[in-house]
C-alpha positions in Angstrom: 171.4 -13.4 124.6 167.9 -11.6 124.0 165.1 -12.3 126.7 161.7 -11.6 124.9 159.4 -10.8 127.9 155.7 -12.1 127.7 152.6 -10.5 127.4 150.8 -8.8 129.7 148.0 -11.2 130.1 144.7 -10.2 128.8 141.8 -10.4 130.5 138.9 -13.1 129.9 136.7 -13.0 127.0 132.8 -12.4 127.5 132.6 -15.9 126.4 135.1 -17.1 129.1 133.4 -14.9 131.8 129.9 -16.4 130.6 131.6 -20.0 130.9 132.8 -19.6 134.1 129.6 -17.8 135.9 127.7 -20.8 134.7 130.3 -22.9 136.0 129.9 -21.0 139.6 125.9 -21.6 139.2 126.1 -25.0 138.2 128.3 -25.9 141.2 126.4 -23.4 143.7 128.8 -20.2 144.0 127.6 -17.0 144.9 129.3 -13.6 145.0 130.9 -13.1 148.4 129.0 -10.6 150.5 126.7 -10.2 147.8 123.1 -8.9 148.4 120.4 -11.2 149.0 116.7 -10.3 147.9 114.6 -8.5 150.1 112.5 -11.4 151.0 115.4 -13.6 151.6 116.9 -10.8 153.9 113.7 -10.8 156.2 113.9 -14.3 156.7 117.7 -14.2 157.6 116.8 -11.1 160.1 114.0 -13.5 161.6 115.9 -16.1 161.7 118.1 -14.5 163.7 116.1 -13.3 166.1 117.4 -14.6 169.0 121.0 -13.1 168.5 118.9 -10.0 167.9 117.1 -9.8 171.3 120.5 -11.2 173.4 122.5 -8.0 171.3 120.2 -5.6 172.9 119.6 -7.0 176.5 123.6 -7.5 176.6 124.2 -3.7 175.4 121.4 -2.6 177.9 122.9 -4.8 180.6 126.5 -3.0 180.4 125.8 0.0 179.1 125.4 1.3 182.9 127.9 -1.2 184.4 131.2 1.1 185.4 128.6 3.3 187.0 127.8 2.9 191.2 124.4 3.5 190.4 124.1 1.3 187.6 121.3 0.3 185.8 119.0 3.4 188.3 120.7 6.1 185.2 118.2 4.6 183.0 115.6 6.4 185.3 117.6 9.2 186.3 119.3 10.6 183.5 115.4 11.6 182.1 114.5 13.1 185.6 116.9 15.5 185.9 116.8 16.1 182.2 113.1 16.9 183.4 114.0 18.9 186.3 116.1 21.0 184.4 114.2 22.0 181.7 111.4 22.4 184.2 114.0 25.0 185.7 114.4 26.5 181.6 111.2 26.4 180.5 108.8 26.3 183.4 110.3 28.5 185.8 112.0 31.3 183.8 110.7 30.7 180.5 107.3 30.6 182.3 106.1 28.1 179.9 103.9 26.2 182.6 101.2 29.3 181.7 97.9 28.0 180.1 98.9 23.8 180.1 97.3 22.6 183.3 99.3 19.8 185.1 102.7 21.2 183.7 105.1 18.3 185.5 103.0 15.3 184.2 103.1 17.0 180.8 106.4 18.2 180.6 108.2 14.5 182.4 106.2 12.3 179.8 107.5 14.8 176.9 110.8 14.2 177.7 110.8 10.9 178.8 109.1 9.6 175.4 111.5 12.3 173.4 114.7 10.9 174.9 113.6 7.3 173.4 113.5 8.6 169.9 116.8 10.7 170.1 118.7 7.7 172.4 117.7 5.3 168.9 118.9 7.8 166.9 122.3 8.2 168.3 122.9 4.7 168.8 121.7 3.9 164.7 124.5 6.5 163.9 127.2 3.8 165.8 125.5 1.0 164.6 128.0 -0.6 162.4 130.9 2.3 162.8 130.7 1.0 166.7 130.5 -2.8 165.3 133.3 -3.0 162.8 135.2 -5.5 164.3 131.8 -7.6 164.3 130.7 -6.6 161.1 133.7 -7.4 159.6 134.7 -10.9 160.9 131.2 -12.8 160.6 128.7 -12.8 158.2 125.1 -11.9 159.0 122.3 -9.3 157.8 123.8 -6.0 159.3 120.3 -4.6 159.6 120.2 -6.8 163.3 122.9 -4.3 164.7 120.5 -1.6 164.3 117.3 -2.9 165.3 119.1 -4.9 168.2 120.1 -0.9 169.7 116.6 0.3 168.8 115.2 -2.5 171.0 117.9 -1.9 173.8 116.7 2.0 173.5 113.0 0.5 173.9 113.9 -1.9 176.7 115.7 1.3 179.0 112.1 3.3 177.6 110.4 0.5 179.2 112.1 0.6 182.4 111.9 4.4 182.8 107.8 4.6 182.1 107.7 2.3 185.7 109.4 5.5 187.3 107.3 7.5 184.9 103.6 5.8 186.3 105.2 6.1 189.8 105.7 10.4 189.4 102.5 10.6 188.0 100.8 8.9 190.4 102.3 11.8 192.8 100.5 14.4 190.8 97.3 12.7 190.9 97.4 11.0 187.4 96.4 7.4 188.7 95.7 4.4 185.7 92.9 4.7 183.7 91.2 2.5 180.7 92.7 5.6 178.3 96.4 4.2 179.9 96.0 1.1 177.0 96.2 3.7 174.1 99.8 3.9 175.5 100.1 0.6 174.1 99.4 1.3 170.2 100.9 5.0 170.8 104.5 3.0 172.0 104.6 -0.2 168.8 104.2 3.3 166.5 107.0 5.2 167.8 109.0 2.2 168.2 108.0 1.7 164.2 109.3 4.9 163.3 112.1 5.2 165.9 114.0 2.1 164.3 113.4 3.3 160.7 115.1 6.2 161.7 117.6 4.5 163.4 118.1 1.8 160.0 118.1 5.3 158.6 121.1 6.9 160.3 122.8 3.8 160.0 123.2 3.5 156.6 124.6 7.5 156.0 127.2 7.3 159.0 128.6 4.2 157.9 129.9 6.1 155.1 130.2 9.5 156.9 131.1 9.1 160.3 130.8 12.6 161.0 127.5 12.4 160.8 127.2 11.2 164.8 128.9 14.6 165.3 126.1 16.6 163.7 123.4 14.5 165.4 123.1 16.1 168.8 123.1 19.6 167.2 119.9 18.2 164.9 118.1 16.2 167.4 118.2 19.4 170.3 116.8 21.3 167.4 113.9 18.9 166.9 113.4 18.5 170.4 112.8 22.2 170.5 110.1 22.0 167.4 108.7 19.0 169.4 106.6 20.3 172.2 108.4 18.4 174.6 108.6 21.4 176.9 105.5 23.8 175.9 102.2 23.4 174.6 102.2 23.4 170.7 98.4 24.4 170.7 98.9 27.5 173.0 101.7 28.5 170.4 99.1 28.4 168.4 96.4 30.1 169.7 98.8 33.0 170.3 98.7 34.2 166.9 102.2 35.2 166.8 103.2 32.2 164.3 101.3 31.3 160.6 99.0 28.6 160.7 101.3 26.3 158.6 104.1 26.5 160.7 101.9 25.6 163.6 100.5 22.7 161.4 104.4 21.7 160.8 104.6 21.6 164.8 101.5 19.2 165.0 102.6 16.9 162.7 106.2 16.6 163.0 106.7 13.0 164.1 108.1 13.3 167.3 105.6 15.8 168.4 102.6 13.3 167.0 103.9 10.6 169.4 104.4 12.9 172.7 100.9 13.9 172.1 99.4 10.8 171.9 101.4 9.4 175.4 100.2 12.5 176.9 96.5 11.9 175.7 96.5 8.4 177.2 98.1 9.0 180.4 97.1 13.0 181.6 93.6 13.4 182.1 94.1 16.9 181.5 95.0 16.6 178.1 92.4 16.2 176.0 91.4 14.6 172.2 90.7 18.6 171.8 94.9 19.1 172.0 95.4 16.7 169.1 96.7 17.6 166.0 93.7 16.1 163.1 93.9 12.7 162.1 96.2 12.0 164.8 96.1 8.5 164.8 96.6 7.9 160.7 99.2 10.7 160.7 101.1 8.4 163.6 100.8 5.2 161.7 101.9 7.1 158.4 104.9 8.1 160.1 105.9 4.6 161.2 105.0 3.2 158.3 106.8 5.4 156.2 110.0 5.5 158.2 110.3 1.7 159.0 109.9 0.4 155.3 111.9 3.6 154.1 114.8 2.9 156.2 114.4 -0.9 156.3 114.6 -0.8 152.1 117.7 2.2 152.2 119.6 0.2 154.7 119.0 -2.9 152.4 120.3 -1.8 149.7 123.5 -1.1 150.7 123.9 -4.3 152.9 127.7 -5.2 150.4 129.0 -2.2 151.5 129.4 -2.4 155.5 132.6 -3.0 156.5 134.3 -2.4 153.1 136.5 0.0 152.6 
């Protein structure tokens, strides 16, 4: 007896695949996980909202909780950050020469630096921390990243108290320019969750990428200004004026100047890169709907894979 085997079967016609997307339309199907428009994605994110702020308050709540001290690391892990580089850079380094009020300068350059690189980090874990999450409920994955940026800005918050406390030892008392702290802190925040969107985004394909972070963002921090005075580099001579120009407007520098302008009386509008204020908003600008739009467009592909 012969046994004739069938045909491999063939794959649908165009005209059957036309047929049966129409059918999925007419009965209200979608693609699973597909992406939704950009407008339709803001108004799930806002939407959301309230899972958004809980994420980060929850995340800031335990981040500290196996610790004795527990939630004081929020202020301390910047102070001795502080009173080490103040060891580096002001003491042996003798970088305190020429900037008048070196400890108010030099705490609120690290303690506003250490919000932008903490937002970075945690945007490079964002969904590679989150997979379980991610992959067992549907929702715009843009929240995990903008939930840790908030958590970052929510530990920033708490650590400026401490911050207004140590200045007030060094004679820098609250002043009508303190609200310009106010405008200075939405813009970072801006640009600090762009990045973070950013970041997200590139290590969710290339997890290695958290591994290179802390390497890149010491590097920054040392192009920053955080610890010596970009415009006495500059009126030393020993560096071109472009690079010095680079210095001023490099983001992170842009935004510890501006804190340092509203809340050291010392440092003056003279110390400002030009345009400061545009330049800030250009950056925030720039990096939010950069990294918002990058991170959207690749909102089927988290989790996958």
């Amino acid at each position: 007896m012969t046994t004739t085997l069938a045909p491999p079967a063939q794959p649908a016609a165009p005209a059957e695949q036309e047929d049966l997307a129409a059918l999925a339309r007419r009965h209200g199907l979608s693609v699973s996980g597909a992406r939704p428009s950009l407008p339709s994605y803001v108004r799930q994110l806002w939407s959301r909202r309230d899972f958004i702020a809980a994420f980060a308050t929850a995340r800031l709540t335990a981040q500290f909780s196996q610790a004795k001290l527990g939630q004081v690391w929020q202020v301390m892990t910047p102070l001795l950050n502080a009173a080490v580089y103040y060891l580096i850079f002001g003491v042996i380094m003798n970088a305190k020469n020429g900037v008048p009020d070196y400890i108010p300068f030099l705490m609120t350059g690290i303690f506003v630096w250490t919000f932008t690189s903490n937002t970075a980090m945690a945007g490079t874990r964002a969904i590679s921390g989150n997979l379980g999450l991610v992959r067992a409920l549907h929702f715009p994955r843009a929240s995990l990243p903008i939930s840790l940026a908030i958590q970052q800005l929510q530990q920033l918050l708490f650590s400026l108290a401490a911050l207004v406390v140590m200045l007030a030892c060094f004679g820098e008392f609250p002043g009508w320019s303190w609200l310009l702290a106010v405008p200075a802190l939405f813009l970072q925040a801006l640009f600090s969750t762009g990045l973070a969107l950013f970041l997200a985004r590139i290590s969710a394909r290339t997890p290695d990428v958290s591994q290179l972070m802390p390497f890149v963002l010491r590097t920054w921090m040392y192009a920053s200004g955080a610890m010596f005075s970009i415009q006495n580099l500059a009126h030393s001579g020993r560096f071109p004026h472009g690079v010095v120009l680079a210095l001023q407007c490099n983001p992170a520098a842009v935004y510890i100047d501006l804190m340092r302008f509203a809340l050291i009386d010392s440092f003056t509008a003279a110390q400002l890169p030009p345009h400061v204020w545009a330049l800030a908003a250009g950056w925030a600008v720039l990096a939010f709907a950069g990294g918002f739009i990058w991170f959207w467009k690749a909102e089927e592909t988290y989790g996958r894979g």
